[in-house]
N, C-alpha and C positions, 0 to 999 in steps of 0.2 A: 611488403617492401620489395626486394629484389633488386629494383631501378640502380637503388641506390646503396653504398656503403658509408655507413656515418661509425666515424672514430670519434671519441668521448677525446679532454686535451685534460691535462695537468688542471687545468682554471674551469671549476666546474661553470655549464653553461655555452662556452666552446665549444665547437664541435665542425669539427673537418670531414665534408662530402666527396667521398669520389662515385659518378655514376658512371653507371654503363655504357659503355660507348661500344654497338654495333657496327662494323667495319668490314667493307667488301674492296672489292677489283674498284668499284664507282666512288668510293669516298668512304667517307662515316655518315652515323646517325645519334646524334644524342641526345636524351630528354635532360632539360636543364632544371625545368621543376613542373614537377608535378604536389599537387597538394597535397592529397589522399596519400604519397609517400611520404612528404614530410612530415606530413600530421600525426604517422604512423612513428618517426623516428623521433616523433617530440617535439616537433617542429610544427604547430598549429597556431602559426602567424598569418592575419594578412597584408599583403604587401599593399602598400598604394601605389608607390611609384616605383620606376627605375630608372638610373643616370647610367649613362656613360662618359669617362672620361679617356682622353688619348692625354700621352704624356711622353717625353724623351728620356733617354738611358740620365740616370743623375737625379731626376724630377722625386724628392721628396715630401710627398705630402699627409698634413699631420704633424702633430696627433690630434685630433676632430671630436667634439661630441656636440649634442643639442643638450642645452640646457632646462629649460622647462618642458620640452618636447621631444624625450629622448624617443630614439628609432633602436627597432631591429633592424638589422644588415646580413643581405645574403650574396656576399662576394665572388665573384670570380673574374678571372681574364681570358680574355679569345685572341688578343696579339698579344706577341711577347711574353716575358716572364717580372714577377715581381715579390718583393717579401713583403709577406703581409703581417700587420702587427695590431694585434686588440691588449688595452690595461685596464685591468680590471677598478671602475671606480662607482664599485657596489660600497653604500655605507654601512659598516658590521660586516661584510665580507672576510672570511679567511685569507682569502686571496688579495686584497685591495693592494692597489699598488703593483703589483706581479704583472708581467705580461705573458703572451705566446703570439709565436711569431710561426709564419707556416709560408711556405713556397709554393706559390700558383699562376702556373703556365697552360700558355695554348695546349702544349702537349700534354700535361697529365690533368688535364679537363679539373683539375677542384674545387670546390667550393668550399668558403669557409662561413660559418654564421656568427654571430655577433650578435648578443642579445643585446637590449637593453642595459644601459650602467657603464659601455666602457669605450674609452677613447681608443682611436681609430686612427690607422695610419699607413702609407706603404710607399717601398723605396722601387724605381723602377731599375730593373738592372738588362736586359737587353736594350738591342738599341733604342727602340721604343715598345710603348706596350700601350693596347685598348683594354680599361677597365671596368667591366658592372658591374652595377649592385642593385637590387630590389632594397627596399623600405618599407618599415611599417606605420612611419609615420610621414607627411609631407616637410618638407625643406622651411624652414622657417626665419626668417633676413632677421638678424639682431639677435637671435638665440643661441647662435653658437660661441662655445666655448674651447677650450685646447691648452695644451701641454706643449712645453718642447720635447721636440725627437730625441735631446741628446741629454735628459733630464737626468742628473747622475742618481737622483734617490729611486731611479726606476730601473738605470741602467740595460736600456737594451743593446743588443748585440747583435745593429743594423749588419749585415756581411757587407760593409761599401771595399771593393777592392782598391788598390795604391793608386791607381790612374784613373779614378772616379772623382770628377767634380762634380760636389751637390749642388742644385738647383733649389730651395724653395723659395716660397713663399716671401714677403717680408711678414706678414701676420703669421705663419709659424715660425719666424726666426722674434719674434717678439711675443710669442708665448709664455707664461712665468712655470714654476713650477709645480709638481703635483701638489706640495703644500700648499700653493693657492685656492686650489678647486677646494679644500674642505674649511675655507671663508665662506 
């Protein structure tokens, strides 16, 4: 391993990468993923795809899963900064329902994973921010499912500051709640 630094989260499954970032007079260097690291830290996923999304300060989107075709997720951002938020909606889970929420910026390069089983979300809070993620499964039209962001039986603790208007979606603002998803 080395590359990389993986911290284990509260929701087992979770798990927050920060890599190594070599840095001189010329700039930096940094390996974003390597397999043989990952697979080392327990991370023996393959990815198929990867999205990128750009988004404005305010731009809330989520909370996201596939429904028949759920995906692994291996997050991070290269603009901006954003809070990122996974809930765990494993069936028989300890955890179900519970989320963790993790800060990831251009400057502290991290990556968060997100297995399989749990909705998916993030607020952007600089002025804007570009987002990726790798996938382990491909994007599928008609299979997704979702939560609302402000679902009180879940209760997360977006940080939006007093002079933040949110921005999403109309389909996450008509999301039902966690109770739904275990119809």
């Amino acid at each position: 391993m080395g590359k990389i630094t993986v911290e284990t989260c509260a929701i087992p499954g979770l798990l927050e990468i920060t890599p190594t970032v070599f840095g001189d007079k010329r700039g930096y260097f940094v390996e974003t993923y390597q397999y043989n690291d990952f697979a080392a830290a327990g991370i023996d996923v393959t990815f198929v795809q990867d999205n990128q999304s750009s988004s404005r300060r305010g731009v809330l989107r989520g909370l996201h899963f596939q429904i028949a075709h759920p995906q692994d997720k291996l997050v991070r951002v290269i603009r901006g900064e954003v809070y990122d938020v996974a809930v765990d909606l494993r069936e028989g889970s300890e955890t179900y329902g519970k989320w963790h929420g993790v800060l990831l910026s251009e400057e502290n390069k991290k990556q968060f994973f997100i297995p399989k089983g749990f909705a998916h979300g993030f607020l952007v809070l600089s002025e804007d921010a570009e987002f990726c993620y790798k996938c382990s499964d491909f994007y599928h039209p008609g299979d997704e499912g979702g939560i609302r962001y402000d679902d009180p039986k879940i209760g997360i603790e977006w940080p939006i500051p007093e002079d933040m208007e949110l921005i999403l979606a109309d389909r996450d603002l008509n999301w039902g709640s966690i109770d739904d998803v275990r119809k």
